[in-house]
C-alpha positions in Angstrom: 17.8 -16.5 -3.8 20.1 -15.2 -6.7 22.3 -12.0 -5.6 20.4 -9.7 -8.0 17.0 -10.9 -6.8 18.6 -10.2 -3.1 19.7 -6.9 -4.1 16.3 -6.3 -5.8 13.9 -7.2 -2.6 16.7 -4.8 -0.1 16.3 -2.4 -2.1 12.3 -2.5 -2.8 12.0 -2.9 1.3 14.4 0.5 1.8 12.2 2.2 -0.7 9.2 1.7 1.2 10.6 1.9 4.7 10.8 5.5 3.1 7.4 5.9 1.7 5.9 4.8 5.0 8.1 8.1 6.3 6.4 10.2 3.9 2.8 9.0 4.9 4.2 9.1 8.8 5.8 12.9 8.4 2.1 14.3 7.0 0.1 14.6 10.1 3.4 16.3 11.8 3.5 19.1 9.2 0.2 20.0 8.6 0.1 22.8 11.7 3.2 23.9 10.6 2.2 24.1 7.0 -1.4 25.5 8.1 0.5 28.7 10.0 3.3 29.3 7.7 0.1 29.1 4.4 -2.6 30.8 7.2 -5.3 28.3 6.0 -7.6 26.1 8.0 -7.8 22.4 8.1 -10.7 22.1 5.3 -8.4 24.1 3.3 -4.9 22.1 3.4 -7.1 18.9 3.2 -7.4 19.9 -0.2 -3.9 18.5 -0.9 -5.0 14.9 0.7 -7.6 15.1 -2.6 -4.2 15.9 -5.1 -2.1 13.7 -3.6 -4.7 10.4 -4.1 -5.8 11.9 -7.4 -1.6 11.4 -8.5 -2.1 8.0 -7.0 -4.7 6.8 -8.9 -3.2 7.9 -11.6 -0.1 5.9 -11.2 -2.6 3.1 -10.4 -4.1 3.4 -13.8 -1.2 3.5 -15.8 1.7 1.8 -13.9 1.2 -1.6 -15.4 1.3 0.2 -19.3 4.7 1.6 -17.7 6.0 -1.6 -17.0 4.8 -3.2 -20.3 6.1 -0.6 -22.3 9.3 0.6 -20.8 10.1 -2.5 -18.3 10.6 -2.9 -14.3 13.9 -0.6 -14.4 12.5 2.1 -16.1 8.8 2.5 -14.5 10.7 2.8 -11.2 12.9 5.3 -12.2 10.1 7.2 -13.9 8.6 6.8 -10.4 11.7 7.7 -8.2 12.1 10.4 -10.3 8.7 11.6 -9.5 8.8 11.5 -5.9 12.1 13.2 -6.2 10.8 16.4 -7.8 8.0 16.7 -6.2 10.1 16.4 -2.6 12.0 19.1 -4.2 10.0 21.3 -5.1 7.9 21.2 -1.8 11.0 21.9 -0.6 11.3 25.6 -2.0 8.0 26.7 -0.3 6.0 27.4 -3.4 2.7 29.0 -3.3 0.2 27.4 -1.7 -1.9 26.8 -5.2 1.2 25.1 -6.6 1.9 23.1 -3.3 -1.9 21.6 -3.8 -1.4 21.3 -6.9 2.5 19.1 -6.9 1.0 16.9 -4.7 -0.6 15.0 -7.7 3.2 14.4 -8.9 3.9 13.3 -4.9 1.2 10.6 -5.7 1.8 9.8 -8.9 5.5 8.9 -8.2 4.6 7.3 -4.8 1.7 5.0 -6.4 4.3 4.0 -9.4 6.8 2.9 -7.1 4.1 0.7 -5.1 2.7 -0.8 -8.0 5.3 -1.3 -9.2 7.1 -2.9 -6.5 4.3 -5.0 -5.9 3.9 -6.8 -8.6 8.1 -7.4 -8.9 7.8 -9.1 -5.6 4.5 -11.1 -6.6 7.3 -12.9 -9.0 9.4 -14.4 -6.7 9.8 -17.3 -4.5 7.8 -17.3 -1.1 5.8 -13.8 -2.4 3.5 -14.5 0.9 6.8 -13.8 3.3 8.4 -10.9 0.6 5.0 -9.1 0.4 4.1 -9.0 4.1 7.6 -8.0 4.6 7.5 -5.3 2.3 4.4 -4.1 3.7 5.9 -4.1 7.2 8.3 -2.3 6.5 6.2 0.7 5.5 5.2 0.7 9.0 8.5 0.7 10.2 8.5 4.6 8.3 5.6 5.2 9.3 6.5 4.6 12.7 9.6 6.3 11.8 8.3 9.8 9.9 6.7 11.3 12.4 9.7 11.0 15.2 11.8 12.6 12.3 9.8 15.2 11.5 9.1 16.5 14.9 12.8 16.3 15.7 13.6 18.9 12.6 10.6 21.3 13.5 12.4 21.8 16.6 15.1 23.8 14.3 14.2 23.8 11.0 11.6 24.7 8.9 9.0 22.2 7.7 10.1 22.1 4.1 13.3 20.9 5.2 11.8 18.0 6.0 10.6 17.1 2.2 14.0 18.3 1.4 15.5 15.0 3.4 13.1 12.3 2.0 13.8 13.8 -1.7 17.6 13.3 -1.0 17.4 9.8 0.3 15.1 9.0 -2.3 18.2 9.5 -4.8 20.5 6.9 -4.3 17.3 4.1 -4.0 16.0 5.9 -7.8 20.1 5.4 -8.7 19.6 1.2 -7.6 16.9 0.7 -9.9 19.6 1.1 -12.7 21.8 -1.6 -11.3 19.8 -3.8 -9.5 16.2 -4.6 -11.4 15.8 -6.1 -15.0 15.5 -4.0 -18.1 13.9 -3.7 -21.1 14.5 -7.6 -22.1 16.5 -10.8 -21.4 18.6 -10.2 -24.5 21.1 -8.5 -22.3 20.5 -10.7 -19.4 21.3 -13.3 -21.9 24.6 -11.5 -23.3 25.9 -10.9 -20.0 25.6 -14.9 -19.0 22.7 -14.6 -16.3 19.4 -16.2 -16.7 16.0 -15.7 -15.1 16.2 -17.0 -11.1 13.8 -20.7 -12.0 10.4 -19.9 -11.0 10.8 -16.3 -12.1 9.0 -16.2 -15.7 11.5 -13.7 -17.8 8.6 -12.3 -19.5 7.3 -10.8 -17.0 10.1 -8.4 -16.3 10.0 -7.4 -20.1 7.8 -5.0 -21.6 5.5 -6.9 -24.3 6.7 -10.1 -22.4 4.5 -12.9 -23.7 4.7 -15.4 -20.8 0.6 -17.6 -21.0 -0.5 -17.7 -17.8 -4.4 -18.2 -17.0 -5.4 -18.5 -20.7 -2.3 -16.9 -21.8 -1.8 -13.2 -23.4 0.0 -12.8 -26.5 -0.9 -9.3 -27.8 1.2 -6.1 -28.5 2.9 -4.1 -25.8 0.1 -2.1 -23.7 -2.6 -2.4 -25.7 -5.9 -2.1 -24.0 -4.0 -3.5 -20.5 -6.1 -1.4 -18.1 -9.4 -2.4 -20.3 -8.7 -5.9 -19.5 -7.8 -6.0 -16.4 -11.2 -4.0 -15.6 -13.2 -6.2 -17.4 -11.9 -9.6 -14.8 -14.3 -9.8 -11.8 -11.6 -11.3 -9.7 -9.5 -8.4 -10.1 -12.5 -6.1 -8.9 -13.3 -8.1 -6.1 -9.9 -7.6 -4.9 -10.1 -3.7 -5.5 -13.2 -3.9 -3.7 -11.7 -5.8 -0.9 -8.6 -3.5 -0.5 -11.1 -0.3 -0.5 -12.8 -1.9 2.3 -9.5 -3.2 4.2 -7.7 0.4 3.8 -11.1 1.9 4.8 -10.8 0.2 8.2 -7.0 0.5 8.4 -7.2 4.4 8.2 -10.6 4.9 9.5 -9.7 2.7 13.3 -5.8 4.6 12.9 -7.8 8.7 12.8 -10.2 7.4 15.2 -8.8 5.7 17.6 -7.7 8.6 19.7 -10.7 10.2 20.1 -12.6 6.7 20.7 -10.0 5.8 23.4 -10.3 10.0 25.1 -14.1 10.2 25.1 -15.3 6.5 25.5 -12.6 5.7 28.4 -11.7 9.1 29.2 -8.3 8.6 28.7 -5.2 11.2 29.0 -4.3 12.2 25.8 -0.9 10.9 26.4 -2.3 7.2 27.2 -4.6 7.3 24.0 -1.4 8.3 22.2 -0.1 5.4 23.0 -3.2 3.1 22.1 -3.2 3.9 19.0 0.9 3.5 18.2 -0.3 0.1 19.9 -2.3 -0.5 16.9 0.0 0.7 14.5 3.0 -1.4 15.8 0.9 -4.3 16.1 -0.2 -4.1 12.2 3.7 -3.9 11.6 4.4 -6.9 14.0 1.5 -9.0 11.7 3.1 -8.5 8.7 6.6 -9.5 10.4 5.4 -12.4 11.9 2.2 -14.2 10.9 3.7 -15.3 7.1 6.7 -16.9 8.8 4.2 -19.0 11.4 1.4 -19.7 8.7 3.9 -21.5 6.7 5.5 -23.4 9.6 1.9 -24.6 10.0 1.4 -25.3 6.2 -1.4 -22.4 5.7 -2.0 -21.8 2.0 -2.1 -17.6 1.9 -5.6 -17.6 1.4 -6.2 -19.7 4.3 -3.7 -17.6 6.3 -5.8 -14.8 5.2 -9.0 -16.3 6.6 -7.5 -16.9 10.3 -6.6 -13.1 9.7 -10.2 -11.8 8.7 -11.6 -13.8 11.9 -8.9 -12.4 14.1 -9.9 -8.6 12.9 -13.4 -9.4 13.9 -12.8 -10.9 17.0 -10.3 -8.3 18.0 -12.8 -5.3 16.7 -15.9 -7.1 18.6 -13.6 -7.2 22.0 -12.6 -3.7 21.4 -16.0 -2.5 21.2 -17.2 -4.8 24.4 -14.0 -4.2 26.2 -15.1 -3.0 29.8 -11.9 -1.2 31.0 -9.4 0.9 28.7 -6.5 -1.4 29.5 -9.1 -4.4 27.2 -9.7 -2.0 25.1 -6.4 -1.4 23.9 -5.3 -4.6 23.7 -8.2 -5.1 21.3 -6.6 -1.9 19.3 -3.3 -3.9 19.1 -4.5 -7.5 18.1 -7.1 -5.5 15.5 -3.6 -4.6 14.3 -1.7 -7.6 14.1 -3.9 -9.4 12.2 -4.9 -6.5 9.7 -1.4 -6.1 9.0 -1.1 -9.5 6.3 -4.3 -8.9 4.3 -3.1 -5.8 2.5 0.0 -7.9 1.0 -1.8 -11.1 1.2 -4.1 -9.6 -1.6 -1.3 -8.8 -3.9 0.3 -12.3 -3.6 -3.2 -13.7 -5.1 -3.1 -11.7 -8.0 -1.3 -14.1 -10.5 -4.2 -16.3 -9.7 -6.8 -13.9 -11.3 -5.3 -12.8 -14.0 -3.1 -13.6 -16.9 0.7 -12.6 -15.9 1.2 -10.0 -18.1 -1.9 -8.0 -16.7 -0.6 -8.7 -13.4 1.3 -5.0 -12.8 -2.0 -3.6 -14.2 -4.4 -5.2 -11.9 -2.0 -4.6 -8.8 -2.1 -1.0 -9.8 -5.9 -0.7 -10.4 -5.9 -2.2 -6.5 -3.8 0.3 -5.3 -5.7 2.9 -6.9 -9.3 1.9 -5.9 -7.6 1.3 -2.4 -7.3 5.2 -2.2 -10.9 5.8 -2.7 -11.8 3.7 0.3 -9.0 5.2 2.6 -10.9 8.5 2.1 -14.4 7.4 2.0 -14.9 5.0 5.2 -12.9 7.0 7.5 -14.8 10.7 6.3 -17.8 8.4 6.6 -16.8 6.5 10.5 -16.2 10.4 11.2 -19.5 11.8 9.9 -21.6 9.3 12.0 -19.2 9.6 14.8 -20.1 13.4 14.6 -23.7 12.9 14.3 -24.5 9.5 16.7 -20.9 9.7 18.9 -17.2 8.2 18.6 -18.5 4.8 20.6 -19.3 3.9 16.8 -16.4 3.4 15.5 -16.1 0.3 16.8 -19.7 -1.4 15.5 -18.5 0.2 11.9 -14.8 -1.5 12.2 -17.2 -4.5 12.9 -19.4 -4.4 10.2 -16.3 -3.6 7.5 -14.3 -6.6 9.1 -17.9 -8.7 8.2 -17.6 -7.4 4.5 -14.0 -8.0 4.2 -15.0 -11.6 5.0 -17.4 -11.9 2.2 -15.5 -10.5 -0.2 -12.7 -12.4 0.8 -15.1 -15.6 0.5 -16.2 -14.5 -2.9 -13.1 -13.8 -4.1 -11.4 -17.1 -3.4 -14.4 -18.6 -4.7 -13.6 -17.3 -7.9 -9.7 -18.0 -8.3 -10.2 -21.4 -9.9 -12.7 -19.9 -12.4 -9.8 -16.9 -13.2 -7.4 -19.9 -13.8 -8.8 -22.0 -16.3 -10.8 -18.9 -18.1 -9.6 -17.9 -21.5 -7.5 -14.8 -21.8 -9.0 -11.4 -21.9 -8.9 -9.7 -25.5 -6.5 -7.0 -24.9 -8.4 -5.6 -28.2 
């Protein structure tokens, strides 16, 4: 790989080893922000509504970003974001305005995803850069929380925000030096050419590269329109809803299945479910690399996944002892952990490549609404019927995911040799 496309990837891993420690830090901070605010739980939930409204947001207009202004700038615009937001959270403002700057939190954390995403989508072995990405989200997820319980202990909690807003300003600084601009005229002028396999147009906004059908039109005009109107590219959003639906909703649940189904100590729960989550990390580490010893194509990598996460979810729910069941917590992982990137990898296949940063970001976006919805909803019936649920409902979404998968790779030929989309 070309030293600038090395330099790009480090730097696109660091930046989200760091937003997985701002996911990570949340749950630590909430009972500190709940006494030092004196609100309840419904109450400070209010911000989890902000914070995926900002998301969305950057979901819906990330892709225009990168048209219009290029890779460099979109991240800095999203870096930049994150930056102020951390900053500001890190004053202690009122609680209104807290609520309230999480929708910048989201809308610079979404950017940089999307963004990310679809630069990594461009290069050689995607499949391996993607579910290394991914992984190493979990890496600050697994991270955030150790971090932030460590600074409670002698520091406020806003301190905390104060630290992920300064390391998030030398990674906003690399986007200046190491991703392209606003065209390959000064690639050009400076002697350096697109890596081969890397179509220049796609890191330019208004780049005109045909891909399925080919798009030709002016710089962001009706990008988000077209990428809604392509059924692959809802199928996917679809699917991602339904994957980070299960992701989240097993994660909040687990605990509490693992207490009052197996009556386990808190402590051994605990660890079940940082089981699970290391085990979605190890997937993402491990199963690209083995899949393409083996010669697995990344949809059919994707398919042993979607089998393994309803095996793994049917032995969890059958498991007869604790010690079963949490094994079943951490294989559910390990073969979750691919299909989030794995998703993003296929996206050049359903859509022409200048759409691609849209249609990654309408995923991300739609992803949002299905990390809130299936989990409030596994917790609702859970309330009503009991916890021993959650494991039937991971079942039945791990079923879906299959079908949609099914459909969805069904349709990737059709997406390929389709005309373009009017952008119009």
């Amino acid at each position: 790989m070309h030293g600038r496309w090395r330099v790009s990837v480090a730097l696109a891993y660091a930046v989200f080893v760091l937003v997985g420690m701002s996911a990570g830090v949340g749950g630590v901070l909430l009972p500190a922000q709940i006494d030092d605010y004196g609100v309840d739980k419904t109450t400070i939930g209010i911000t989890f509504f902000t914070f995926s409204a900002g998301f969305m947001l950057a979901g819906a207009t990330a892709g225009s970003l990168v048209d219009r202004l290029g890779t460099r700038a979109a991240l800095v615009a999203g870096g930049g974001a994150f930056v102020l937001a951390g900053l500001y959270t890190a004053t202690r403002p009122p609680f209104v305005a807290l609520v309230a700057v999480q929708v910048m939190a989201g809308y610079g954390t979404g950017v940089l995803e999307s963004v990310l995403n679809a630069h990594l989508t461009r290069l050689p072995s995607a499949t391996t850069l993607l579910n290394h990405l991914h992984a190493f989200f979990g890496v600050g997820a697994l991270l955030g929380p150790l971090l932030a319980a460590w600074m409670l202990g002698f520091l406020p909690w806003t301190a905390v925000w104060l630290v992920l807003a300064v390391l998030c300003l030398p990674l906003t600084a690399g986007f200046l030096m190491a991703y392209p601009g606003s065209g390959a005229a000064a690639g050009r002028a400076e002697g350096k050419e697109p890596q081969s396999g890397v179509p220049a147009a796609l890191d330019e906004p208004g780049g005109t590269s045909d891909g399925p059908g080919g798009a030709s039109e002016k710089p962001g005009k009706g990008l988000l329109a077209a990428a809604l109107r392509m059924p692959g590219v809802l199928l996917a959003s679809v699917f991602l809803a339904v994957y980070v639906g299960l992701e989240i909703g097993v994660g909040n649940w687990g605990f509490s299945f693992m207490v009052e189904e197996y009556e386990q100590p808190d402590l051994a729960a605990g660890y079940t479910v940082s089981g699970y989550w290391l085990g979605l990390t190890l997937g993402r580490f491990l199963i690209s690399p083995v899949a393409a010893r083996l010669g697995l194509t990344a949809t059919g990598m994707a398919f042993v996944c979607l089998f393994g996460v309803t095996a793994s979810a049917a032995l969890t729910w059958m498991a007869p002892v604790a010690m079963v069941a949490a094994a079943g917590f951490a294989l559910l992982g390990f073969f979750l952990g691919p299909l989030f990137p794995t998703a993003m990898v296929v996206v050049p296949r359903l859509t022409a490549p200048r759409l691609v940063p849209t249609a990654i970001g309408v995923m991300n976006g739609v992803s949002v609404i299905g990390g809130s919805a299936f989990p409030w909803l596994a917790g609702a019936v859970a309330q009503g019927v009991g916890v021993w649920t959650l494991m039937p409902f991971a079942l039945t979404l791990a079923l879906l995911q299959l079908v949609i998968w099914r459909l969805l790779v069904t349709r990737m030929t059709a997406e390929e040799d389709a005309p373009a989309p009017s952008l119009g």
